[in-house]
N, C-alpha and C positions, 0 to 999 in steps of 0.2 A: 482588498483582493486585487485590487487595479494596480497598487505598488506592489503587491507579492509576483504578479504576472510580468511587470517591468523588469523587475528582477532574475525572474526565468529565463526573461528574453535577452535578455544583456549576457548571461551566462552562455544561453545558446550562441548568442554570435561569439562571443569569446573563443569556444571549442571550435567553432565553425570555421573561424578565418582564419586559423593561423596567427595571431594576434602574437610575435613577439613578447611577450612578457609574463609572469605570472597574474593569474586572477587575480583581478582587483578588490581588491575589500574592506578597504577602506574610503568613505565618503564624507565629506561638508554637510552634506544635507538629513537632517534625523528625518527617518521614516518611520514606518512599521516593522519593518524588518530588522533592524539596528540595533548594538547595544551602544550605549555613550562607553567612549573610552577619555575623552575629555569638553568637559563646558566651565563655562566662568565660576559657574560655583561649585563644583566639585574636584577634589582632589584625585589624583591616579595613586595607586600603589600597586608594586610589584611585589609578586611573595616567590621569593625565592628560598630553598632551603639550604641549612648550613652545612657547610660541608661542603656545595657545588666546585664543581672544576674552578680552576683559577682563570681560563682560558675564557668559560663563559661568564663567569664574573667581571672580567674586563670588559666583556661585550655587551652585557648589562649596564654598567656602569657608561658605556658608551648610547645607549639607549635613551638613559637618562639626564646626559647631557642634548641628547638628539629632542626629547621631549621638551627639554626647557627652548632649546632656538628654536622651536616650534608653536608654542605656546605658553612663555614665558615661566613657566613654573613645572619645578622639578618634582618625580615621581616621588616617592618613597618608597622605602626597599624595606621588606619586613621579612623574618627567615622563621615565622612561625602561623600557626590559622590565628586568625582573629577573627569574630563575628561583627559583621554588618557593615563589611569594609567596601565602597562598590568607588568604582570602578574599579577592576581586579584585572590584572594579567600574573597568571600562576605561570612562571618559567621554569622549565630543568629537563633534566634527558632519563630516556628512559632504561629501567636498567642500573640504577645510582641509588636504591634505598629512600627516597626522596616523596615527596608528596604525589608526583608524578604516577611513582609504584602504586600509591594508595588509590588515583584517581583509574590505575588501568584498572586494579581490583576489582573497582567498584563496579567496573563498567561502562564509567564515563570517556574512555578511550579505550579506541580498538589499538590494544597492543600488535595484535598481528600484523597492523599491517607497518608496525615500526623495529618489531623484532627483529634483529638478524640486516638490517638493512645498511648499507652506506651513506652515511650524510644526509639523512631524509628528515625532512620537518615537517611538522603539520600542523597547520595553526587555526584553532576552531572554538568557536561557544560551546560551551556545557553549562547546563543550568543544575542549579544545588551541589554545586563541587563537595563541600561539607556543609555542616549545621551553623546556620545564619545567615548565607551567602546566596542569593537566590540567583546568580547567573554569575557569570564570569568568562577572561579571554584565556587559553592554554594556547602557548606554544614551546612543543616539544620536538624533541631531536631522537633518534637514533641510536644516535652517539654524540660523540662533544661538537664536531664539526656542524653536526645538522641541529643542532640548536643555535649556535653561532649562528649558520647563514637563515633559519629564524626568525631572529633577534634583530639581524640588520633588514632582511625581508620589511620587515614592518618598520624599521626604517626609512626605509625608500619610500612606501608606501605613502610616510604622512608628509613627505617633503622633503628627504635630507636625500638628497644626491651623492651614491658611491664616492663624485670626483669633486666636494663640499671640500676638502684639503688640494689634491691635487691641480683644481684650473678653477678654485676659487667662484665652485658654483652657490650661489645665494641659497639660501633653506628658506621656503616656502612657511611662513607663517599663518599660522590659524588659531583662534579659542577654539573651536568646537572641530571634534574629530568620533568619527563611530565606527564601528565596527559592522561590516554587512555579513550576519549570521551564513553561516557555513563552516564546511571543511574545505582546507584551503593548503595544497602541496604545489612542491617542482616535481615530487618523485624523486628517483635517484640519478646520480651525473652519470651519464653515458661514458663519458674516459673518465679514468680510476686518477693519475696524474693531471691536474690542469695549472698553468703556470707561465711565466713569464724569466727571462732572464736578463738581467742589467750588465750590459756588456758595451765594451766601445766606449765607454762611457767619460771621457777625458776629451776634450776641456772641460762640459758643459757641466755634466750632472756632477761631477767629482768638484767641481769650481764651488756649485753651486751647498753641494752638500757640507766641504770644507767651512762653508761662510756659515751657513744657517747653523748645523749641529755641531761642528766642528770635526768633519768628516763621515767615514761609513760607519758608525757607530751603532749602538742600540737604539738611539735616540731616532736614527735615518729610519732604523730600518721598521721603529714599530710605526709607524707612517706606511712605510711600505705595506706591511703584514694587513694592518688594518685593512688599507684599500683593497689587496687579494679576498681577504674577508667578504667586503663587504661586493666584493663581482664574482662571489662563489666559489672561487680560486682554491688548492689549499697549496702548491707547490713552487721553489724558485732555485733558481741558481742565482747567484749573489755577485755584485761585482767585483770583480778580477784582476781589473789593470790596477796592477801593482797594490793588488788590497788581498788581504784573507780575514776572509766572515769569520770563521770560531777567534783568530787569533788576535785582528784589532779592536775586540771589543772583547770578553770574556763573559760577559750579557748576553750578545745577540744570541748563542746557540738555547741558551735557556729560557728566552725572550720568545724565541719561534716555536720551541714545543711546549709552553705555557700557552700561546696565542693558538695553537694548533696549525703551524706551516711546516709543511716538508721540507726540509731544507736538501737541493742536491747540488752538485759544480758538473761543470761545463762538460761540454763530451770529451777533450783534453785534460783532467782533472781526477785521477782517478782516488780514489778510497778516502773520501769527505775532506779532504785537504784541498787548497790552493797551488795555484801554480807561484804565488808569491810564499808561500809558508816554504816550500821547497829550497827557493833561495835564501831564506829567512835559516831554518833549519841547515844549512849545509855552513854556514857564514857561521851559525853562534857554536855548532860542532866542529867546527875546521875540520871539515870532509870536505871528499874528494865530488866533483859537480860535476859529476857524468851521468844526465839522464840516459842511461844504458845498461836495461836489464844484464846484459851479455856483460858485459865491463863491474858493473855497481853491484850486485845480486844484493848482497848485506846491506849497505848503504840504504837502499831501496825499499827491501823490505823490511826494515826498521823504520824508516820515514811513513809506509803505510800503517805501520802498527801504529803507529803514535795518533795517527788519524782515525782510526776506530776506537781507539783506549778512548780521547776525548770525547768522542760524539756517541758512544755505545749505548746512553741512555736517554738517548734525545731519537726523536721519528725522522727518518730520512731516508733515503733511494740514493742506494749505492753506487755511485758510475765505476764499471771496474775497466779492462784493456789500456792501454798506451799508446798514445801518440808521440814526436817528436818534443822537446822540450819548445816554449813558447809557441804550442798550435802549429809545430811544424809535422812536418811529413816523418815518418820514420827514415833513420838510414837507410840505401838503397840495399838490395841481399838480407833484408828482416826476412826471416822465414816464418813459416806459419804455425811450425810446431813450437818454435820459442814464444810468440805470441800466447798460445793459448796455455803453454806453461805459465805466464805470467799470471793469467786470467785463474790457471789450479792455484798458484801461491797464495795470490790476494784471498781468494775463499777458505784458504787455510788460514790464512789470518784473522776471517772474519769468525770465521768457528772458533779459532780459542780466543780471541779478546771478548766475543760476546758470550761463551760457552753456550749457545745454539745451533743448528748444523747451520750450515751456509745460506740453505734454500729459505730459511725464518727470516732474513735480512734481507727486507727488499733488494735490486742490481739491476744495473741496465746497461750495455753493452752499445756504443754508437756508431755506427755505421758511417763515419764524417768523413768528405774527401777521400781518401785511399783507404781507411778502414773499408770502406764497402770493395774495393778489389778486392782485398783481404778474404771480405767474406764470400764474394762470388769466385775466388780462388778453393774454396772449401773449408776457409777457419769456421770453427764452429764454438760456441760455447755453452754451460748445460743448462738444461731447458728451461730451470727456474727464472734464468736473468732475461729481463727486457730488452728484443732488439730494438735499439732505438734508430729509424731512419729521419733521412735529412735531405732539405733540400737543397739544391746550389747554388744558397747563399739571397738568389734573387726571388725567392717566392715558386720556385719551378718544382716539382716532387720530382727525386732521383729515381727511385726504387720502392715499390709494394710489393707485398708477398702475392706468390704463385698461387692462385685461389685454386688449379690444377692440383697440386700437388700438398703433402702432407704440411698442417701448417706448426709455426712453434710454437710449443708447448703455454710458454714463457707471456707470449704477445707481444705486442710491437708498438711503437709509441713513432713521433714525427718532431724530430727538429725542424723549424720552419723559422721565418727571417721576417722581419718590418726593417733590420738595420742592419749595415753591414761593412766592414772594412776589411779592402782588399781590393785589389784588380777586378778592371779596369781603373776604378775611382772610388771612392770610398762612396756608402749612399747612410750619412750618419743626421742631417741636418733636419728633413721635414718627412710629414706621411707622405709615401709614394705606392699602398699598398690599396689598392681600391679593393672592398669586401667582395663585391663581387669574383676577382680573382683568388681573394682568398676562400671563398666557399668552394669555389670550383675545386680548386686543391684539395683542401681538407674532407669538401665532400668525396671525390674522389678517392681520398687517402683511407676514411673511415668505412666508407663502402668495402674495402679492400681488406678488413679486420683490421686498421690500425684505432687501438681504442684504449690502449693502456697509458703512455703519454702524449700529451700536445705541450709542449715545451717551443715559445716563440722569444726570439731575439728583438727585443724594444729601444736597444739602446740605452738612453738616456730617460727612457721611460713616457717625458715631454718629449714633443708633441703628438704622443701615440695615442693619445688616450680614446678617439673614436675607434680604431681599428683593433686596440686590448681589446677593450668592452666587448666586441662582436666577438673577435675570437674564442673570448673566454666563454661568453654567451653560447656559442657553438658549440665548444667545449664540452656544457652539462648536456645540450641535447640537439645533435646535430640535426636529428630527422624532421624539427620544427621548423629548419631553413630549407628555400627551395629557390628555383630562377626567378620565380617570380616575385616574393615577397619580401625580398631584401631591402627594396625601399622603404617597406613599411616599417623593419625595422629601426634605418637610421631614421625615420619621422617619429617612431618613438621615443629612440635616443635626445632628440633634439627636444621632443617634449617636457622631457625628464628635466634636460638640463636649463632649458629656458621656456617654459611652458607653451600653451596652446597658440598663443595669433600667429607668430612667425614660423609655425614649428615645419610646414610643410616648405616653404621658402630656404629657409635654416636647412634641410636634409636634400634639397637640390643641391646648394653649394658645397655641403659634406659629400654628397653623392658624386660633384662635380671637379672637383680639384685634385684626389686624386688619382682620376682617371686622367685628367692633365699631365700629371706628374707621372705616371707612370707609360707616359709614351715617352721620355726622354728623361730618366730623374735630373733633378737640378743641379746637381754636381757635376753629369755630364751632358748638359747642353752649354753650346757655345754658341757663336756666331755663324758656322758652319754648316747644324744639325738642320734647320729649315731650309728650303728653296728660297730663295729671293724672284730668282724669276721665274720660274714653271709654277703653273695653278696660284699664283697670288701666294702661297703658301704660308711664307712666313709672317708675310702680316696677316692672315685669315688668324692664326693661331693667338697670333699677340691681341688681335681686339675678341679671340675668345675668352683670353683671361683678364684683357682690360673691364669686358661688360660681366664678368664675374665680381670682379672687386667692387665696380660699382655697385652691381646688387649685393653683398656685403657691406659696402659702406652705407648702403639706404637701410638698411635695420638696424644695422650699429646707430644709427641719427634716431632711430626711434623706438628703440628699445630700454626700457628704465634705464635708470645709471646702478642702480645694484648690479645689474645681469651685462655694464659691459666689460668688466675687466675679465669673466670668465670668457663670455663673447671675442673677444678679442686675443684670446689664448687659444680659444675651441677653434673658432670660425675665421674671423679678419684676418690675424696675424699670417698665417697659413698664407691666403690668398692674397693677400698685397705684397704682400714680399714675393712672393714665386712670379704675382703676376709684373712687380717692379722689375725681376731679372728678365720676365723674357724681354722686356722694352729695353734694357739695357742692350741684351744681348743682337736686337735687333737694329738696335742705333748703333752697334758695331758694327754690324754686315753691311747695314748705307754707306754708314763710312768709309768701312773699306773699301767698296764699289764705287763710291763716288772719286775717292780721293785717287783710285787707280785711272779717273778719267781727268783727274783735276779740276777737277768742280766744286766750283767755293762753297756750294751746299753740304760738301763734305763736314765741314766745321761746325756746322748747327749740329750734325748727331754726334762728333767728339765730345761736345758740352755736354750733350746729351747723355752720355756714355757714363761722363762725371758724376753727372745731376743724379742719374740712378745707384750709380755706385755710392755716392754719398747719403740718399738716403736709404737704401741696404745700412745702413751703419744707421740711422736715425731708428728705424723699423727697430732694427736689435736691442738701440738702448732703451725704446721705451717698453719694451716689455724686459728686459734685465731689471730696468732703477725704476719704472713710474709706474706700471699699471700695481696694482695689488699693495699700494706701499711700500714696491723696493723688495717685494718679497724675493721677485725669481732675480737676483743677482745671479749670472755666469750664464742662466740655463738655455741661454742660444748664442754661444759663445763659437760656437758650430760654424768652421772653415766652410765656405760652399762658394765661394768666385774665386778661379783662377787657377783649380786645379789642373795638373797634366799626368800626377801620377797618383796612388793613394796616398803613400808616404812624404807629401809635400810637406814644407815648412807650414803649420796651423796659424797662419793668418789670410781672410780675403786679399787678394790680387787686383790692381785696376786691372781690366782687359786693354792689351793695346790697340790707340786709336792714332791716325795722321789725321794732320792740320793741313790745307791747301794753300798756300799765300798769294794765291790769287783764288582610278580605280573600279573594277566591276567584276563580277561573278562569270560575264559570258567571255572575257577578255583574260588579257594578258597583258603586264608588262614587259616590252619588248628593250632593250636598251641598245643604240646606236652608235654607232662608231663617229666616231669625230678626232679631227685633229691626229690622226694614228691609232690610236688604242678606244677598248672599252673596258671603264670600272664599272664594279657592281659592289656595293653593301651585301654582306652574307646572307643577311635577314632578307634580301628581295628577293627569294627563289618563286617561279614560277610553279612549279610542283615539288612537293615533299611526299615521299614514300617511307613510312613506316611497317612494324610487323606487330603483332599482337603483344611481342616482349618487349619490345625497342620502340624508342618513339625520340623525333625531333625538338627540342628546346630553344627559341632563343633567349639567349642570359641578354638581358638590356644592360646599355655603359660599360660592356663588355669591350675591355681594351682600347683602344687608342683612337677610335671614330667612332663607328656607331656603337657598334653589338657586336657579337659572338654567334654562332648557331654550332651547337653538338648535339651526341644522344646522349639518354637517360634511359634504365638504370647505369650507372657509371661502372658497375663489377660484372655488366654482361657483353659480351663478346657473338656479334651476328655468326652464325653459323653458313654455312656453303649455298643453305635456302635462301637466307632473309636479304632481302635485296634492300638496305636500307641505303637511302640517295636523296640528294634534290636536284632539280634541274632548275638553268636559269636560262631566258631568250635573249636572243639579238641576233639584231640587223647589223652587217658587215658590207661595205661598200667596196673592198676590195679583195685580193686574192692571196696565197701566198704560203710560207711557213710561219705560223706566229707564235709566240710561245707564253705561256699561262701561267701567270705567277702568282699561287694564291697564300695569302701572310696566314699565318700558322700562331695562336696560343704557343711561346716555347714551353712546352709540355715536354718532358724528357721518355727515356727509354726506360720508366720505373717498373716494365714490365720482363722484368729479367735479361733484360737489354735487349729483347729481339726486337724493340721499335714497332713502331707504330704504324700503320699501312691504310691508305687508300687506292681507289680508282677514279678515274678519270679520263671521259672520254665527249667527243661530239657528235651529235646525230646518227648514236646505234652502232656506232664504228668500235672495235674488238679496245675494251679501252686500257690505257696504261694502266699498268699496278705500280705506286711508289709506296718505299719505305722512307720515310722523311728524318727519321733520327737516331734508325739501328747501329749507325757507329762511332754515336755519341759515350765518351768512355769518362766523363768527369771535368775533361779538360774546361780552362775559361774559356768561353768562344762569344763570338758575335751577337747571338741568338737571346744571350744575358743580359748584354749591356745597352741591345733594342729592345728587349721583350716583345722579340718577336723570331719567327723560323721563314724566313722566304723559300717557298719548292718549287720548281721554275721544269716544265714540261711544254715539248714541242710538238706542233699539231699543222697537218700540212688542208689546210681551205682551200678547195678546188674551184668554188661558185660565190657570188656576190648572192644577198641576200639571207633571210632567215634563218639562224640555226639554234641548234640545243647543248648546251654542255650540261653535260651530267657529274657529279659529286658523289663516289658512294664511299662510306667508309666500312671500314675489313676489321676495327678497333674501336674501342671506347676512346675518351682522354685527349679524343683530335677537337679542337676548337678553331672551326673557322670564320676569320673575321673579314676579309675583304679578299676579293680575284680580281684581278689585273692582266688584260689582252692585250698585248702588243702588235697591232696591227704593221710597225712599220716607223712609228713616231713615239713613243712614249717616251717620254722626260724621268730622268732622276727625280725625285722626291722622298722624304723622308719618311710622311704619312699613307706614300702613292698618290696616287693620281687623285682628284676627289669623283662623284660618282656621276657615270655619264648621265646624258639625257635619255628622257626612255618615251613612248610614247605609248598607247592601251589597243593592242591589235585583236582580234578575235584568235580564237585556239585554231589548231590546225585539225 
């Protein structure tokens, strides 16, 4: 009774906190409540019946490979009942004629709650499944997908790690493993689309995959398929630069709807074809190579038909509309009825190559760069197809639907970015995507009915792998993520991957780097980007990532040696090397300081300069040739010193260097003026004023210093009543016009471009109203390439001493991180000022 009650209470807290993961139930320790699914002297088998999918037979068979590195000895697979067979795990989907069908018959599974559902699996004890079998484990699906993820569910469970391929995580060995009696779901995924797409991907992943399988093959990509599987995934777009999925392999397209992946192309890509099969197709036809509906009509639509003829039998999401050929813009004078004529063709096509009307074949329609004028222009397309929005490139959301107004039929899906090439600089080499920013989006985005795709840009895939995971995580069930518990997540993750002592240690420096990285990513920071003289600046920042690496380099020294080659793919690699550039980058700024004064101490940081750059080249080759046995050849082959434009020549640059030849309840936080100005951290408000619908969050690690503070619900909008605001104090010693510049989350005008709006004002005075990004129109700007919106308002101080500024926002989606006063003195800086002194005064 005493372990039945443990077990209650462990379930309670599960439900109760939020707990990133599915229930756990699997355990080391036999109790009372347990079934054995493996001990030393008994054997496992699986009973699967004949006939099952190919898709979950593969996943099976992947099960049973996951059972042997776990327990050294492999399940057996039986496709018919046998009496007195224990341990038992009965797999198959429901719905398939199958033993499954017999067990719902019986009783022993509540079909309802699998019938009719999407991707849903349920994995649970039944005792007497048939005659001689006195208990047994069932896990079932839905459909094919939801026994697949299943199948790997329990997977994970007993030790094998989704990224056990991809960053060469060690699988957890055990004899004995049990099963903690219950019923045991995800439910079903919140967005119907979830996926990844492999883009940009030249040098590194293309180098890499050339070596290993000898290119993008089938061989690449059930590697790939796999790990989507196995993080609940079912959808991708496949790489591009200079590759076509159906045509370089004649496997992969039948490899993916065996495995059960959606296969789609890129938001330039329309009707299952490549942007390389185009050229491929125009070259072996000797046609004419005008991507121009207007110009090519026949041409064109013959090259799409070819692309449904092929794939018509395989599962896939349509991209249909036009872009410029290679991801460019259209010509200028595209009007919007030839558009959406393209958009009637392609549908006419899809209806007779499949003989179904059009609306039976999934389509999605993307909104990317000038496609969204397009559509805020009034192109339209019909209701069945998915709007898909997108963000600008940096992680920013463009555009949500008008929760006002009639919404689309169709639904709307989110292009969103971890990688990117383009203006200002390319950001293709390391994670610069901290989850926290990307919750905030997405939550955002999903609040606002985007929920049919999430479709994110990874790159090279390496080194994404903590920020996939979340995403995709998010993906099935967004409402599980909040501000607050996103740490617990990556402490999860980190557990997953290298178990408990470090795990909380491990998910600071994941939590930590890159939020680093994403106040300056590595590509564009130079020697420039910090202060040298105002606030200590740049070197504050270079010994925040020197005493990062150190604490990576202290668990990499004592953590097994199985777990450090993933360790040092996951964790170190990351932070030694970014933290190696800033030192580089900072022994350039001495030198060029010094050597402008002719001071022979110039020359110690030229070396300097060297020493780092050379080992940037050391860092790369041992995870290319050494960690893993030589496995990741190419896969950080990734240009990141010495860019100036995107399209640079693809090798590191030295940076140029010269030689010399010679707190309380009755109080307040008050913050004080010093040296010119007062900073304040967003999080330090003296009073927050919420309404019964609305209320204040701060998102911790939020952006580029401390925190963040916005509202929540993210899809409700204060009304003319709701006075929602915060106020913050200080003491001013002097007088004057000063002007208020408070750094901005770049959040975009996703709100049908009317932007975004606050107030702001000091001690009760009539306060400004700003719109801070109404006439933002797509263009690349400043705001990107900082990740950040600086809104700068002037405020005239009549009297030395005390005052209030108040914050009120007029919109969801505003995220404030840091205010900055200009009394008179404040310094350029990159990060701002750091935050003044404050001292604890009684309230007024």
């Amino acid at each position: 009774m005493k372990t039945f009650s443990k077990y209650i209470l462990t379930l309670l807290i599960v439900f109760s906190s939020g707990i990133l993961k599915a229930q756990s139930f699997i355990t080391t320790q036999k109790e009372n409540n347990v079934i054995t699914i493996k001990e030393k002297s008994s054997h496992l088998y699986f009973l699967v019946s004949s006939g099952s999918d190919a898709g979950v037979l593969r996943a099976i068979t992947n099960l049973q490979i996951d059972f042997e590195k776990v327990t050294g000895e492999k399940p057996s697979i039986l496709n018919q009942k046998q009496n007195a067979l224990s341990p038992l795990i009965i797999i198959g989907t429901i719905g398939t004629n199958s033993v499954i069908d017999d067990l719902v018959k019986a009783n022993k599974i509540d079909g309802k709650q699998l019938k009719g559902k999407n991707e849903k699996f349920i994995i649970q004890n039944i005792k007497n499944p048939f005659k001689g079998i006195e208990e047994a484990i069932v896990i079932v699906g839905s459909d094919k997908r939801g026994t697949i993820y299943g199948i790997y569910e329990l997977s994970k469970q007993i030790g094998v790690s989704p990224w056990y391929y991809w960053a060469d995580v060690p699988v957890k060995k055990n004899e004995t493993i049990y099963f903690i009696k219950g019923i045991y779901t995800d439910g079903e995924p919140a967005v119907k689309y979830r996926g990844i797409f492999l883009n940009d991907e030249a040098p590194a992943l293309s180098g890499w995959a050339k070596k290993t399988f000898g290119g993008f093959n089938s061989s690449f990509y059930e590697k790939v398929f796999e790990l989507l599987l196995r993080l609940k995934s079912n959808y991708i777009w496949p790489a591009m630069w200079g590759s076509a999925f159906y045509d370089d392999d004649p496997a992969s397209g039948p490899l993916a709807n065996e495995m059960g992946i959606i296969v789609g192309t890129s938001h330039h890509e329309p009707m299952a074809l490549a942007q390389t099969d185009w050229h491929r197709y125009i070259k072996k036809n000797n046609l004419a190579n005008v991507w121009d509906y207007s110009k090519n009509k026949e041409v064109l639509d013959q090259f799409w038909k070819s692309g449904i003829q092929r794939s018509k039998n395989w599962e896939k999401l349509v991209t249909v509309g036009m872009r410029g050929d290679g991801d460019e813009a259209m010509s200028e004078g595209t009007n919007i009825s030839l558009l959406e004529n393209i958009v009637k063709q392609q549908r006419l096509i899809i209806e007779k190559e499949t003989g179904k009307s059009p609306e039976k074949t999934p389509q999605v329609w993307a909104l990317y760069k000038e496609v969204q004028d397009y559509y805020d222009q009034g192109m339209r397309v019909p209701d069945d197809v998915i709007l898909l929005f997108c963000d600008d490139n940096w992680g920013n959301v463009r555009k949500l639907p008008d929760l006002t107004k009639p919404l689309h039929k169709g639904g709307y899906g989110m292009y969103y970015h971890f990688d990117y090439v383009g203006g200002p600089r390319n950001s293709k080499w390391i994670n610069i995507s901290p989850i926290q920013r990307v919750w905030e989006q997405m939550n955002l985005s999903y609040e606002h009915g985007v929920d049919k795709v999430w479709i994110v840009n990874v790159g090279d895939l390496k080194p994404m792998e903590f920020p996939i995971s979340f995403f995709l995580d998010m993906a099935w069930n967004p409402k599980k993520f909040n501000s607050q518990n996103l740490f617990e997540f990556t402490e999860s993750w980190a557990v997953q991957q290298f178990g408990k002592k470090h795990s909380k240690e491990i998910a600071v420096l994941l939590n930590t780097y890159p939020k680093f990285n994403r106040r300056v990513t590595p590509e564009m920071l130079d020697s420039n980007t910090y202060s040298l003289e105002n606030y200590n600046e740049f070197e504050t920042v270079v010994n925040d990532y020197k005493n990062l690496s150190l604490d990576a380099y202290r668990i990499y020294n004592d953590i097994p040696n199985e777990y450090k080659d993933a360790y040092f793919q996951l964790v170190l690699y990351p932070i030694d090397a970014c933290s190696n550039l800033y030192e580089m980058y900072y022994a350039q700024a001495k030198n060029k300081k010094l050597a402008a004064e002719e001071n022979i101490l110039a020359n110690t940081y030229a070396d300097q300069v060297k020493f780092n750059f050379s080992r940037d080249s050391i860092l790369q080759h041992k995870y290319n040739n050494e960690i893993s046995g030589g496995k990741w050849t190419h896969i950080m082959d990734q240009m990141r010193i010495g860019y100036k434009a995107w399209h640079d020549t693809p090798k590191n640059i030295l940076p140029k260097i010269s030689y010399v030849t010679k707190t309380s309840e009755t109080a307040q936080k008050v913050f004080l003026e010093k040296e010119g100005y007062v900073s304040i951290e967003a999080e330090h408000f003296s009073k927050v004023n919420n309404s019964d619908k609305i209320h204040w969050e701060v998102i911790p690690d939020f952006g580029k210093t401390k925190s963040g503070i916005t509202v929540f619900p993210s899809n409700l909008y204060p009304d003319s009543k709701e006075n929602i605001f915060v106020e913050y104090e200080m003491n001013f010693t002097s007088t004057g016009d000063f002007k208020v510049e408070l750094l901005l989350a770049p959040t975009l005008n996703f709100n049908s471009n009317k932007g975004l709006r606050y107030e702001i004002s000091f001690d009760g005075e009539k306060p400004q109203q700003v719109n801070f990004n109404a006439n933002y129109r797509g263009e690349l700007g400043k705001w990107q390439a900082e990740h950040m919106i600086h809104s700068v308002t002037s405020h005239k101080i009549l009297k030395t001493g005390r005052h209030t500024l108040r914050f009120r926002v007029l919109d969801p989606g505003i995220v404030l991180q840091k205010i900055l006063i200009d009394t008179g003195a404040l310094k350029s800086s990159y990060l701002g000022a750091p935050e003044s002194a404050s001292i604890l005064q009684d309230k007024f």
